[in-house]
PDB file of N, CA, C and O in Angstrom:
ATOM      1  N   UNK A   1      64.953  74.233 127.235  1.00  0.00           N
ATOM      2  CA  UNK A   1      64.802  73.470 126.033  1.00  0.00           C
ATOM      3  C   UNK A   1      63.463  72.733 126.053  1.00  0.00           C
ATOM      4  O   UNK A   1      62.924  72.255 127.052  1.00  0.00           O
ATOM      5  N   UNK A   2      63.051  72.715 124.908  1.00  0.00           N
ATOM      6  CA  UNK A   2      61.625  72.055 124.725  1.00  0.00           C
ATOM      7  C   UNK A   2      62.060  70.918 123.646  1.00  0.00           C
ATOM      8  O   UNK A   2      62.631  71.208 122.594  1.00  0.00           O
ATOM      9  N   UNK A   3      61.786  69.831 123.957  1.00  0.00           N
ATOM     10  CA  UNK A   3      61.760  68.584 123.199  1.00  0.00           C
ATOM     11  C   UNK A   3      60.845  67.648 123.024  1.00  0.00           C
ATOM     12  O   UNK A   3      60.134  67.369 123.990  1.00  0.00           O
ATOM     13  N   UNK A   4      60.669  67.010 121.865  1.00  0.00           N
ATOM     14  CA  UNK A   4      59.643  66.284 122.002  1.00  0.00           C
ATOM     15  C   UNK A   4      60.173  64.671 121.903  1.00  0.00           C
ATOM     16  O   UNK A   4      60.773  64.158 120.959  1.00  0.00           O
ATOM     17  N   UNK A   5      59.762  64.045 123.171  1.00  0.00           N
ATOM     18  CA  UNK A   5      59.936  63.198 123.592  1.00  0.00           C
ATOM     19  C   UNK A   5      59.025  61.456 122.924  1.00  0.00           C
ATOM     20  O   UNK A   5      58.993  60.296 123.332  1.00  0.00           O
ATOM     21  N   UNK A   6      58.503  62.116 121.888  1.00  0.00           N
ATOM     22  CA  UNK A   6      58.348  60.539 120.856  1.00  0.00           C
ATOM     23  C   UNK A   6      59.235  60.505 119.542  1.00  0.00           C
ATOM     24  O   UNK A   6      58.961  59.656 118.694  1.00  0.00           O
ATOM     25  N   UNK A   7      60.165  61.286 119.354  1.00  0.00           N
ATOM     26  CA  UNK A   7      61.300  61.597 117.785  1.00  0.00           C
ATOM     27  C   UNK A   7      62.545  61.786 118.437  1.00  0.00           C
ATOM     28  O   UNK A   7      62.840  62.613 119.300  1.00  0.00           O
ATOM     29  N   UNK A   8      63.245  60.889 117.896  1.00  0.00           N
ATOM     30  CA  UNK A   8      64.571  61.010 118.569  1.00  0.00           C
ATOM     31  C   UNK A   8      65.273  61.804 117.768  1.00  0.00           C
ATOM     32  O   UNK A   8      65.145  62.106 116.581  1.00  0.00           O
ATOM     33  N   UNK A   9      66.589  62.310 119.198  1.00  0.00           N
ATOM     34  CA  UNK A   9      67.073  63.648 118.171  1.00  0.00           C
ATOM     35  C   UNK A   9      68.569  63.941 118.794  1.00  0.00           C
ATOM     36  O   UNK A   9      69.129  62.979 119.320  1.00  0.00           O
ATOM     37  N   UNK A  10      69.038  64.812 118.776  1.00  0.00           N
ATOM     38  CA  UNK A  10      70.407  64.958 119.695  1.00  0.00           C
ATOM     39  C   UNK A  10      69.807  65.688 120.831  1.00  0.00           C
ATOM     40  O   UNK A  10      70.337  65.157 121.807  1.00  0.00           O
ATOM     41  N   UNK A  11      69.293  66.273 121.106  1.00  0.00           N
ATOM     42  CA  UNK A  11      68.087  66.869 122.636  1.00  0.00           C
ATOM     43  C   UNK A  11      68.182  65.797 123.970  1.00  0.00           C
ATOM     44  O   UNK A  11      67.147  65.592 124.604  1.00  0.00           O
ATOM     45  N   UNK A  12      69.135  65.290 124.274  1.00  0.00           N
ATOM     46  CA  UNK A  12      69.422  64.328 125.454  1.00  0.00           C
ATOM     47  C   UNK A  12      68.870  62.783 124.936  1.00  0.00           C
ATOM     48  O   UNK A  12      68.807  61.789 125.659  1.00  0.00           O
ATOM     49  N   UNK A  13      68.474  62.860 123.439  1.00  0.00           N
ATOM     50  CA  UNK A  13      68.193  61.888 122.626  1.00  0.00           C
ATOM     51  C   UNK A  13      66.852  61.730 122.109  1.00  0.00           C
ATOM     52  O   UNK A  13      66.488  60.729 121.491  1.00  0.00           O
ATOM     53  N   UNK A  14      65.841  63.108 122.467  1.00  0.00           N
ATOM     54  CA  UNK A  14      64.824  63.203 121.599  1.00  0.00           C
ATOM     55  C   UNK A  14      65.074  64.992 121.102  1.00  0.00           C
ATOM     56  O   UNK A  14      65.727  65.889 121.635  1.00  0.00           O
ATOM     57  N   UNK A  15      64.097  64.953 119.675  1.00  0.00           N
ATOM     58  CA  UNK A  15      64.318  66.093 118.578  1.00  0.00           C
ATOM     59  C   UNK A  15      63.894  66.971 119.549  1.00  0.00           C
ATOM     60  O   UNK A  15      63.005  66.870 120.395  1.00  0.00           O
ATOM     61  N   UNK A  16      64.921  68.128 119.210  1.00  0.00           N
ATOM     62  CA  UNK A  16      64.589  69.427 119.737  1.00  0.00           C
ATOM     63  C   UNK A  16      63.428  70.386 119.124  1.00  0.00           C
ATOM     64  O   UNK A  16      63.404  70.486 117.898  1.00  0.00           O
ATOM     65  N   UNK A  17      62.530  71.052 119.835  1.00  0.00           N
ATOM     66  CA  UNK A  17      61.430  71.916 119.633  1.00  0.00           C
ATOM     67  C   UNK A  17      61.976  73.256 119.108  1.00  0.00           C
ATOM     68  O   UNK A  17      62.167  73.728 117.988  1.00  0.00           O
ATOM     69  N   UNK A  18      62.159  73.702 120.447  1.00  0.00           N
ATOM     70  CA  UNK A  18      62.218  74.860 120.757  1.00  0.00           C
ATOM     71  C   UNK A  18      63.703  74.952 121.989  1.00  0.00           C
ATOM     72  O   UNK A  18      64.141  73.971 122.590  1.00  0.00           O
ATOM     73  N   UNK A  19      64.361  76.685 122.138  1.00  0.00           N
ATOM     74  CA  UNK A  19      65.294  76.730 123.390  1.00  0.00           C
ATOM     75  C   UNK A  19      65.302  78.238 123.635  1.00  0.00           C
ATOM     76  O   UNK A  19      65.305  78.944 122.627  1.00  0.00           O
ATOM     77  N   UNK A  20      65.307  78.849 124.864  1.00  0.00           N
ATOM     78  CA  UNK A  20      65.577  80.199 125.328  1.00  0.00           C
ATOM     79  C   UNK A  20      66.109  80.181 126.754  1.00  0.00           C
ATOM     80  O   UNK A  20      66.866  79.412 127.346  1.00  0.00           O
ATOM     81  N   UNK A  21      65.331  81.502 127.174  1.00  0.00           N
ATOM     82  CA  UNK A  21      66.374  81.680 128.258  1.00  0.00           C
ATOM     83  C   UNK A  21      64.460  82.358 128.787  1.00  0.00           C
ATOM     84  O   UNK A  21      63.521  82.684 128.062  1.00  0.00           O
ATOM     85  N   UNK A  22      64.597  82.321 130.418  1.00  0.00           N
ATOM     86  CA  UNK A  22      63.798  83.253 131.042  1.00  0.00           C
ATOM     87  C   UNK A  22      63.975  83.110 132.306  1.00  0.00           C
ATOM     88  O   UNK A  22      65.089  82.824 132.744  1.00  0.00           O
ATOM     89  N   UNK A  23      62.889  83.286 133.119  1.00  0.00           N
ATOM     90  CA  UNK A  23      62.603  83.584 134.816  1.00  0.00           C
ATOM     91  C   UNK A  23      62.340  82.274 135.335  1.00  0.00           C
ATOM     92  O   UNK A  23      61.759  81.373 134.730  1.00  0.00           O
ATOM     93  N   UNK A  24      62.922  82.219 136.778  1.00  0.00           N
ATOM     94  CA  UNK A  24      61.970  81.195 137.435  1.00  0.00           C
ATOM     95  C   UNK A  24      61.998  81.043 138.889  1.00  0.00           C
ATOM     96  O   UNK A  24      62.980  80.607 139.490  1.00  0.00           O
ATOM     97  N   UNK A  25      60.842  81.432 139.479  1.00  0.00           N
ATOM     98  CA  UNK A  25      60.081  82.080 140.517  1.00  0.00           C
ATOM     99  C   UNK A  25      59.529  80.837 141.675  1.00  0.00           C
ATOM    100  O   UNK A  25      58.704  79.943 141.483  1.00  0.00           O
ATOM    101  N   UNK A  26      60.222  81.121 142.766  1.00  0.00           N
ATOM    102  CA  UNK A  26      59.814  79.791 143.722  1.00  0.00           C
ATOM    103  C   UNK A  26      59.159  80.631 144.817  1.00  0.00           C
ATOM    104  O   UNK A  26      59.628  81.570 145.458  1.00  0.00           O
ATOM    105  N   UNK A  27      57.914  80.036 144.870  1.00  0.00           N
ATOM    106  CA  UNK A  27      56.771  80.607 145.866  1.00  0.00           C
ATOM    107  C   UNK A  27      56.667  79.473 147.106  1.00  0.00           C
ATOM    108  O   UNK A  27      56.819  78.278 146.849  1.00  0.00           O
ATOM    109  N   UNK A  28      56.349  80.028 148.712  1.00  0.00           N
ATOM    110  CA  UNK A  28      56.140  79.302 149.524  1.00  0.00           C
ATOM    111  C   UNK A  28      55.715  79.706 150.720  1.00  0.00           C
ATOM    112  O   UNK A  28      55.457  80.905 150.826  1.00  0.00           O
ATOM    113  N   UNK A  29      55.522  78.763 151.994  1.00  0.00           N
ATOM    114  CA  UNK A  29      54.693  79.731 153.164  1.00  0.00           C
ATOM    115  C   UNK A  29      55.530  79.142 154.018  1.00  0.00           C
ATOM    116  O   UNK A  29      55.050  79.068 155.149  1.00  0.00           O
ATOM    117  N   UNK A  30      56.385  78.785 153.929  1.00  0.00           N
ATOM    118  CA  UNK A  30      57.743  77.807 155.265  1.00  0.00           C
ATOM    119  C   UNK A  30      57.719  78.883 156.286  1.00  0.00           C
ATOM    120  O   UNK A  30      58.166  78.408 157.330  1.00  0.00           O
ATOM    121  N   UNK A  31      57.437  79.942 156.412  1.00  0.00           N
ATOM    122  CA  UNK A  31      57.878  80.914 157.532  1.00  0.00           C
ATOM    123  C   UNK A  31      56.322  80.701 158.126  1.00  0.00           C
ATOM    124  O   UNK A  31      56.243  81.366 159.159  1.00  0.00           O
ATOM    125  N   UNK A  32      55.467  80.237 157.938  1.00  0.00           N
ATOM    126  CA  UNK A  32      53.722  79.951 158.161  1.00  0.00           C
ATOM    127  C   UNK A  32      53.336  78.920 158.570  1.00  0.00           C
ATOM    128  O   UNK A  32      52.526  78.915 159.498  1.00  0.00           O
ATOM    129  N   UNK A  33      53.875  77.532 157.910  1.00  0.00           N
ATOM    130  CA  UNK A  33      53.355  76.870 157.961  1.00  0.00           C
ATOM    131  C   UNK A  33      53.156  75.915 159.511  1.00  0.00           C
ATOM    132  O   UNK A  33      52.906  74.712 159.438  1.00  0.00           O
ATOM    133  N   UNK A  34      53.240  76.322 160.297  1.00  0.00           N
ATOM    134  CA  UNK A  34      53.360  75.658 161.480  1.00  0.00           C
ATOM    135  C   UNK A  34      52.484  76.451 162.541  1.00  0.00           C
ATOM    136  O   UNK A  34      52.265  75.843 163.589  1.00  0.00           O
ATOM    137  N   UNK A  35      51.956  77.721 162.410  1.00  0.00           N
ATOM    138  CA  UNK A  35      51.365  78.539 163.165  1.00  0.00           C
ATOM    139  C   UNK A  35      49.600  77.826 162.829  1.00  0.00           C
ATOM    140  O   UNK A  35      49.036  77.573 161.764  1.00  0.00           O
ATOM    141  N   UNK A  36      49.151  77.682 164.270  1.00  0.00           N
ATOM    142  CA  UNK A  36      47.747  76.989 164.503  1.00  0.00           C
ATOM    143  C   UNK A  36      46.797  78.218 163.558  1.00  0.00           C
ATOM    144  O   UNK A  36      47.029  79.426 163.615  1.00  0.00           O
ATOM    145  N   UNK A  37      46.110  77.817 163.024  1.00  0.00           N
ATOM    146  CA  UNK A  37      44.713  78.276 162.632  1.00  0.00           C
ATOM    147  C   UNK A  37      43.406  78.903 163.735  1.00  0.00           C
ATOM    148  O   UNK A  37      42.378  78.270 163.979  1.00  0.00           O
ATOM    149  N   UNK A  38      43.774  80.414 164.356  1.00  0.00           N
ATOM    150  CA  UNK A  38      43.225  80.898 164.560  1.00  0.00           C
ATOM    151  C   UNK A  38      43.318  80.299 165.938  1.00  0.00           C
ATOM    152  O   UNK A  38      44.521  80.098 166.104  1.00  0.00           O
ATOM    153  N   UNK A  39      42.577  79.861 167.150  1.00  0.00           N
ATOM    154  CA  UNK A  39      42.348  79.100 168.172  1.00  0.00           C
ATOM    155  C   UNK A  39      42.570  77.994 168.051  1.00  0.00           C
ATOM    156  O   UNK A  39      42.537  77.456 169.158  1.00  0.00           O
ATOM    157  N   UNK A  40      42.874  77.055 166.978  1.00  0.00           N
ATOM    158  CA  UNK A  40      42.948  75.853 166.946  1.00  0.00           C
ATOM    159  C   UNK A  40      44.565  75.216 167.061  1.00  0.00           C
ATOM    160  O   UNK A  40      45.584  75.834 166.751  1.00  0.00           O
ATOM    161  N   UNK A  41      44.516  74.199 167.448  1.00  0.00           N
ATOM    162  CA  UNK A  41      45.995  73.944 167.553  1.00  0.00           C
ATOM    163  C   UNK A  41      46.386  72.721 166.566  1.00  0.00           C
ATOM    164  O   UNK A  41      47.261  71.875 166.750  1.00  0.00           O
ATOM    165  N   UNK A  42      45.537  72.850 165.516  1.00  0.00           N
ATOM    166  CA  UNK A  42      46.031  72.564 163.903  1.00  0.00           C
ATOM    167  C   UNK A  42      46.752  73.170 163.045  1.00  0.00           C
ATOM    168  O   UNK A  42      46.062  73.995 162.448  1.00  0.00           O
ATOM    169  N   UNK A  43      47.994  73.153 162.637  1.00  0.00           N
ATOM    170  CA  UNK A  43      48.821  74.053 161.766  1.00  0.00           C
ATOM    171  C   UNK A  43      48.410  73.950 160.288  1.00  0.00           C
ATOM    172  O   UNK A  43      47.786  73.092 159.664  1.00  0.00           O
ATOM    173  N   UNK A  44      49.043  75.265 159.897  1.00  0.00           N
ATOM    174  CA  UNK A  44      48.546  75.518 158.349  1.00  0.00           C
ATOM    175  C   UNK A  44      48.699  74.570 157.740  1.00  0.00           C
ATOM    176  O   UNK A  44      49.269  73.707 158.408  1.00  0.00           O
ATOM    177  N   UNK A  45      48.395  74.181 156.448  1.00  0.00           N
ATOM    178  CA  UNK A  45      48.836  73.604 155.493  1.00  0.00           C
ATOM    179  C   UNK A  45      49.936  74.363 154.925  1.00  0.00           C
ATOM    180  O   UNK A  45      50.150  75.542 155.212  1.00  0.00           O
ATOM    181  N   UNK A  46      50.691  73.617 154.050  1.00  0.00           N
ATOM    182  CA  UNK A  46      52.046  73.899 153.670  1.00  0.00           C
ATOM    183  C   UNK A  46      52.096  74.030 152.043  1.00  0.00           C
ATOM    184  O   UNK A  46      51.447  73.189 151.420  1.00  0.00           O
ATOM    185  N   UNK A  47      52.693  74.852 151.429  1.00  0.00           N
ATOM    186  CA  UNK A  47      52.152  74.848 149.792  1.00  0.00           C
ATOM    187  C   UNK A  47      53.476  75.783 149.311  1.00  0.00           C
ATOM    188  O   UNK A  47      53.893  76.851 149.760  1.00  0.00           O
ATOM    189  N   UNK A  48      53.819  75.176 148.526  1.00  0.00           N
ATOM    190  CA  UNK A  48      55.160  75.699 147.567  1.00  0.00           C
ATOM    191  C   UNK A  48      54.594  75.441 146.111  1.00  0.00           C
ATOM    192  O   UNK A  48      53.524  74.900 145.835  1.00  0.00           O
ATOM    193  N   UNK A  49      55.503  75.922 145.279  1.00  0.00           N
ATOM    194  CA  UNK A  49      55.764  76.392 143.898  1.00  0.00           C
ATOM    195  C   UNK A  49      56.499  76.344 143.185  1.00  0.00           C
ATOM    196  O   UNK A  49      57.539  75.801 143.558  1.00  0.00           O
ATOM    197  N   UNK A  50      56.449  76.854 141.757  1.00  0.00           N
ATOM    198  CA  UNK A  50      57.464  77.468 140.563  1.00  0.00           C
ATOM    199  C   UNK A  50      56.728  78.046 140.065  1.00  0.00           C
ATOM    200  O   UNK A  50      55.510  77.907 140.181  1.00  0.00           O
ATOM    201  N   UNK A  51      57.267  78.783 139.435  1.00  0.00           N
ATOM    202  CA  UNK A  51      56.350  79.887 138.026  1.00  0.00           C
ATOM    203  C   UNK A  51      57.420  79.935 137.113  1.00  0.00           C
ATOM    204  O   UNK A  51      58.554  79.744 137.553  1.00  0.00           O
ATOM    205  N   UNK A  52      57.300  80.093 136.268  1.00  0.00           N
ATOM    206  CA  UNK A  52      58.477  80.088 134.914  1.00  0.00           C
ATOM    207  C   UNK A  52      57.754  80.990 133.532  1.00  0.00           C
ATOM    208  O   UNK A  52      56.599  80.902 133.113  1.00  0.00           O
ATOM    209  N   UNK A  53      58.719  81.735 133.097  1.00  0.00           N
ATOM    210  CA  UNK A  53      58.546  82.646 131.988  1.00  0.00           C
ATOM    211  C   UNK A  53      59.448  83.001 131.328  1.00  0.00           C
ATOM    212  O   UNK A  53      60.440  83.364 131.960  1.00  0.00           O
ATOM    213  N   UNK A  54      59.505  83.049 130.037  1.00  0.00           N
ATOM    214  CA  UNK A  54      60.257  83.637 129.126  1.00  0.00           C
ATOM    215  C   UNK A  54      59.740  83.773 127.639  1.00  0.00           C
ATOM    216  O   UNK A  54      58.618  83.886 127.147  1.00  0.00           O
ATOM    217  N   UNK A  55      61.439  83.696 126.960  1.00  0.00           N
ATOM    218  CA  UNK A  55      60.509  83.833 125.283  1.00  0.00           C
ATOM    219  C   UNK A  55      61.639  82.479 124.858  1.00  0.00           C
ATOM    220  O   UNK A  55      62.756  82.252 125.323  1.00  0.00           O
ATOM    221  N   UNK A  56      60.818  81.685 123.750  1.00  0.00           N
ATOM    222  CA  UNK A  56      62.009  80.614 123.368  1.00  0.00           C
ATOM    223  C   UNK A  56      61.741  81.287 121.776  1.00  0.00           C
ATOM    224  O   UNK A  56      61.057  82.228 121.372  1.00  0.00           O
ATOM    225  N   UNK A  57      62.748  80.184 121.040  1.00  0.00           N
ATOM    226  CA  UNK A  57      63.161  80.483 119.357  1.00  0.00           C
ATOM    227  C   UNK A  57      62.856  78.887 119.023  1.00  0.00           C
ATOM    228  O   UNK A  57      63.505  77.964 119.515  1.00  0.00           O
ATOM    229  N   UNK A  58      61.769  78.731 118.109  1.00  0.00           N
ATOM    230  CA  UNK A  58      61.872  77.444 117.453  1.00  0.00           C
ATOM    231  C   UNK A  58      62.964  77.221 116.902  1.00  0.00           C
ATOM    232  O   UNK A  58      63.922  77.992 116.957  1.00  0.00           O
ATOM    233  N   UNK A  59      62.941  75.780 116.108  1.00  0.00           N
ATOM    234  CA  UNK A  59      64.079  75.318 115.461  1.00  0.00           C
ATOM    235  C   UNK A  59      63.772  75.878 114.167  1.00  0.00           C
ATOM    236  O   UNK A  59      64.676  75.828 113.333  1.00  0.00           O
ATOM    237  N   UNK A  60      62.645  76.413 113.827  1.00  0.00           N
ATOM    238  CA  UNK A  60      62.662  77.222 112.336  1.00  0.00           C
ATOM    239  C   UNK A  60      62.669  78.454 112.518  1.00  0.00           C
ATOM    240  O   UNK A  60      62.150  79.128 111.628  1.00  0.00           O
ATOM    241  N   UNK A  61      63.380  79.325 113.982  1.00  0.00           N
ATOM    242  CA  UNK A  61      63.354  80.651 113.945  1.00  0.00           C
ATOM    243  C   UNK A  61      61.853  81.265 114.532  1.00  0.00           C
ATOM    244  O   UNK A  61      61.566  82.462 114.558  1.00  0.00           O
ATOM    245  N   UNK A  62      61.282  80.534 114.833  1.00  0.00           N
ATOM    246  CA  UNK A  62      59.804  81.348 115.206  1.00  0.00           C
ATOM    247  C   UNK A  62      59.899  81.931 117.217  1.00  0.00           C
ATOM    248  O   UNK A  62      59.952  80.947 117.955  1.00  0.00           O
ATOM    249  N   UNK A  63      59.910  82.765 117.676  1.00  0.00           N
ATOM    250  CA  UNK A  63      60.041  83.337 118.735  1.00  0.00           C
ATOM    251  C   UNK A  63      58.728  83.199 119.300  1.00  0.00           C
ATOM    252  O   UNK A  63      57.821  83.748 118.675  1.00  0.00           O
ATOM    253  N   UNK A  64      58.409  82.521 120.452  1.00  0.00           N
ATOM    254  CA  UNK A  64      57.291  82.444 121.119  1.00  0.00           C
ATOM    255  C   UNK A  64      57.737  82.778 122.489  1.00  0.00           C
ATOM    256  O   UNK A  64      58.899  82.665 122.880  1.00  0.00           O
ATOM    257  N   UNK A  65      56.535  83.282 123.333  1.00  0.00           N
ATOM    258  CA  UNK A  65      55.932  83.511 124.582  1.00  0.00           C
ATOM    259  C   UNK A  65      56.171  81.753 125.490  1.00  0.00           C
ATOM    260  O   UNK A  65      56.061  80.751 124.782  1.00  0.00           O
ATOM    261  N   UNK A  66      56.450  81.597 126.850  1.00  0.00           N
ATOM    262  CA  UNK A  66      56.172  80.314 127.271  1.00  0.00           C
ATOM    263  C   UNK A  66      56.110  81.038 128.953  1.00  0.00           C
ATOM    264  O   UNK A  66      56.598  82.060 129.437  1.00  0.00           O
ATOM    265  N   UNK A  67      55.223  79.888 129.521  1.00  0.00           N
ATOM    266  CA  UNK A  67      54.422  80.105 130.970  1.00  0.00           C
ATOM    267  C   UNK A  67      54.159  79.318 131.458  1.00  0.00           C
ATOM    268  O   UNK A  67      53.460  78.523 130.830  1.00  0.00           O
ATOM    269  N   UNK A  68      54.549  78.945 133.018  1.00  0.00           N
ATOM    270  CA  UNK A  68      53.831  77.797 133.046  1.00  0.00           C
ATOM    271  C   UNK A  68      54.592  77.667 134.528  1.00  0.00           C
ATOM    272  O   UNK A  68      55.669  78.161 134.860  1.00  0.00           O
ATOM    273  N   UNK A  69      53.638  76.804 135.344  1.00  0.00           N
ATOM    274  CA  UNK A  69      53.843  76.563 136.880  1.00  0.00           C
ATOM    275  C   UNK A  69      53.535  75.026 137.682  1.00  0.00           C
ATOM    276  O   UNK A  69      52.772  74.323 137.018  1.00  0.00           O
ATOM    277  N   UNK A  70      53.907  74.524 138.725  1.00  0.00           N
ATOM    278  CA  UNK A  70      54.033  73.901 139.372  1.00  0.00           C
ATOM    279  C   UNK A  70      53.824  73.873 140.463  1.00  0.00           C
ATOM    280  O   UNK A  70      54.664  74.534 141.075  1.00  0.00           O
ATOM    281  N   UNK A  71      52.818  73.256 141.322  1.00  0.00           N
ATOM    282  CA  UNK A  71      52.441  73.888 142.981  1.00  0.00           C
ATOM    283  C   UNK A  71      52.116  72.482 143.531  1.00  0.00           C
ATOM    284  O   UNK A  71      51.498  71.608 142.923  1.00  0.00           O
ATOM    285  N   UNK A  72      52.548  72.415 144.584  1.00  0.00           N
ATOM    286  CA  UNK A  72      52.044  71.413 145.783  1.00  0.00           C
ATOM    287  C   UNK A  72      51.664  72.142 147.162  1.00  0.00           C
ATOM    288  O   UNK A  72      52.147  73.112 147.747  1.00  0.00           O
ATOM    289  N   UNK A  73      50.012  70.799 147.587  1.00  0.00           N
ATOM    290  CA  UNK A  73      49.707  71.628 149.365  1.00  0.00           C
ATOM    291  C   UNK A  73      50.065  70.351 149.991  1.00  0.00           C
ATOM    292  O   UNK A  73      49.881  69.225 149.527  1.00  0.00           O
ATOM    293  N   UNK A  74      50.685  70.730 151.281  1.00  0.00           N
ATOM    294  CA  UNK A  74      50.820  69.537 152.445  1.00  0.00           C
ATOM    295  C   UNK A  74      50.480  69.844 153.452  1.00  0.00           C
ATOM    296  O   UNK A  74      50.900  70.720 154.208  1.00  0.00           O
ATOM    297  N   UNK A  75      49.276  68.777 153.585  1.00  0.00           N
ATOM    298  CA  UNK A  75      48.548  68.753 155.198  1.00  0.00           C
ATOM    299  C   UNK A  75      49.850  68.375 156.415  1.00  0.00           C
ATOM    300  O   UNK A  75      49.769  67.257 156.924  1.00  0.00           O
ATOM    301  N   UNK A  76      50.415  68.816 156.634  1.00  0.00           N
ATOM    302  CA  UNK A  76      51.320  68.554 157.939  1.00  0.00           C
ATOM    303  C   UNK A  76      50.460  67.917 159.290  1.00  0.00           C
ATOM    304  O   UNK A  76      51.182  67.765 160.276  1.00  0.00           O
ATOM    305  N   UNK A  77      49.348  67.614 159.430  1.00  0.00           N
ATOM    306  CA  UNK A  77      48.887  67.007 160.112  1.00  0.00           C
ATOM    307  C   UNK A  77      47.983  65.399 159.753  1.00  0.00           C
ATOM    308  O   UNK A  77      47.947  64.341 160.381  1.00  0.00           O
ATOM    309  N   UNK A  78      47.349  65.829 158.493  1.00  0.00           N
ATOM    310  CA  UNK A  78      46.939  64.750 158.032  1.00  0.00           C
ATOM    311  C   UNK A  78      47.636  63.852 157.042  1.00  0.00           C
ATOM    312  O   UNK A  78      47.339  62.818 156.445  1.00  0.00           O
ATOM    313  N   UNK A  79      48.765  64.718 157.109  1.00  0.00           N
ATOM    314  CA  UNK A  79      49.592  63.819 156.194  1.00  0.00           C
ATOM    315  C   UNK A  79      49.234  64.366 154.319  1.00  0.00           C
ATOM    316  O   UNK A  79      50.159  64.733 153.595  1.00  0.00           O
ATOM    317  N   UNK A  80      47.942  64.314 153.888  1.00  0.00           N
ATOM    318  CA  UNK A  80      47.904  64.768 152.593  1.00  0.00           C
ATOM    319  C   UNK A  80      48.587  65.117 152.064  1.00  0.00           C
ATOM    320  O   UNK A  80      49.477  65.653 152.724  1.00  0.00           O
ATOM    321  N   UNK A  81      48.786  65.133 150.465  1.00  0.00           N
ATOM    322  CA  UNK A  81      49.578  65.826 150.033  1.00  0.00           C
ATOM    323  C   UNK A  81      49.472  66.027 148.425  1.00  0.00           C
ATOM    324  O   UNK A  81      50.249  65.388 147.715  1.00  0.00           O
ATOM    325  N   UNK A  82      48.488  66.936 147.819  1.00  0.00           N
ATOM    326  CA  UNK A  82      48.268  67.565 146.950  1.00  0.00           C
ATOM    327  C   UNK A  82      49.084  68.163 145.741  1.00  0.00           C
ATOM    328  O   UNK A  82      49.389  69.355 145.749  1.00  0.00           O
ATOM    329  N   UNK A  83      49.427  67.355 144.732  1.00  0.00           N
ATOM    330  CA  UNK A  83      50.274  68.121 143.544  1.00  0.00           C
ATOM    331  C   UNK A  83      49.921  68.740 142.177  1.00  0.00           C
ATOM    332  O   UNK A  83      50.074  67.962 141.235  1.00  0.00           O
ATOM    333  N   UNK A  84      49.660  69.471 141.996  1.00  0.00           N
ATOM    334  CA  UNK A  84      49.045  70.461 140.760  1.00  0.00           C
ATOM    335  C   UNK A  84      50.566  70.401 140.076  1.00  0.00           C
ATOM    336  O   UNK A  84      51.559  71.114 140.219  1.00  0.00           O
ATOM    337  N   UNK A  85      50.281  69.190 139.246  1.00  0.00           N
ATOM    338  CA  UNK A  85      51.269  68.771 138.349  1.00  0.00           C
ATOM    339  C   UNK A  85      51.853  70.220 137.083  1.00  0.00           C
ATOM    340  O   UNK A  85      52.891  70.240 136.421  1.00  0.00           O
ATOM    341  N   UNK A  86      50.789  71.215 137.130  1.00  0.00           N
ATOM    342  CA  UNK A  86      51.223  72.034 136.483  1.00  0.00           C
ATOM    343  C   UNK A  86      50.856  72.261 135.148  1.00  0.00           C
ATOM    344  O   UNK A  86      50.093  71.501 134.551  1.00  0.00           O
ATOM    345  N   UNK A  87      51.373  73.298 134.626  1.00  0.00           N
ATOM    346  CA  UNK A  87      50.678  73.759 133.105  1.00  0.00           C
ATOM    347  C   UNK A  87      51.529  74.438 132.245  1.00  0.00           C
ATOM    348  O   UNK A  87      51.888  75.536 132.671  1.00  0.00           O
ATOM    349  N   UNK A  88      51.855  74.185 131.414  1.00  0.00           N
ATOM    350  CA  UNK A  88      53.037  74.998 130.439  1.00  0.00           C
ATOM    351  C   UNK A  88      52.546  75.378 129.364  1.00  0.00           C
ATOM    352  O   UNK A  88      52.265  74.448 128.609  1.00  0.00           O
ATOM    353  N   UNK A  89      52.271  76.648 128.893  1.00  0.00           N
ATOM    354  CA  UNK A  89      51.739  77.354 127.687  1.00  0.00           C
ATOM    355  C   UNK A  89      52.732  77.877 126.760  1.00  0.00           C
ATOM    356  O   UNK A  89      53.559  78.719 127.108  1.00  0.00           O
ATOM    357  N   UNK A  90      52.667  77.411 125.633  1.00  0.00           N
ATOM    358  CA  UNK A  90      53.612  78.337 124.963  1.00  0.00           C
ATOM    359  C   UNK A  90      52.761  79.322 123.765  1.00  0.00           C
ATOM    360  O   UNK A  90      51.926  78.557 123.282  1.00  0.00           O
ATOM    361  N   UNK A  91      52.677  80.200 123.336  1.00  0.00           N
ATOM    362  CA  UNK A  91      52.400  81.087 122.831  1.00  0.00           C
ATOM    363  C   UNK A  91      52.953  82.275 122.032  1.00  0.00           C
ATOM    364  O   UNK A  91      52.190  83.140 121.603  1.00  0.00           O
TER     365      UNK A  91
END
């Protein structure tokens, strides 16, 4: 469900957009992330995901394309920790 969150609506209490159905794809290196870098006895960084795809139906019937992902890296040694808040396209 796609809602827009400044118009209130019955949508968990804001107006509904758009709703469908699609994919959703969890990427990661957990079987990696602990193996040193070559000679060094620094371990990988650590980095997971989502990917998401489908088709939704506006509330006036219009059928669109939607895409869109989510990724974080974690330095397991330095602690860092990097979030690519992500991007959602609809089309």
């Amino acid at each position: 469900m796609v809602r827009d969150l400044n118009q209130t609506g019955t949508c968990a209490g804001n107006a509904l957009i758009a709703e469908g159905m699609g994919t959703i794809h969890y990427t990661g290196n957990d079987g990696f992330a602990w193996y040193p870098e070559g000679a060094s006895t620094r371990p990988n960084d650590n980095s997971w995901g989502y990917i998401a795809q489908g088709t939704l139906t506006s509330v006036t019937g219009e059928s669109m394309q939607y895409s869109g992902y989510w990724r974080v890296v974690w330095d397991p040694q330095g602690g860092d920790v990097h979030v690519d808040n992500g991007k959602v396209t609809i089309h």
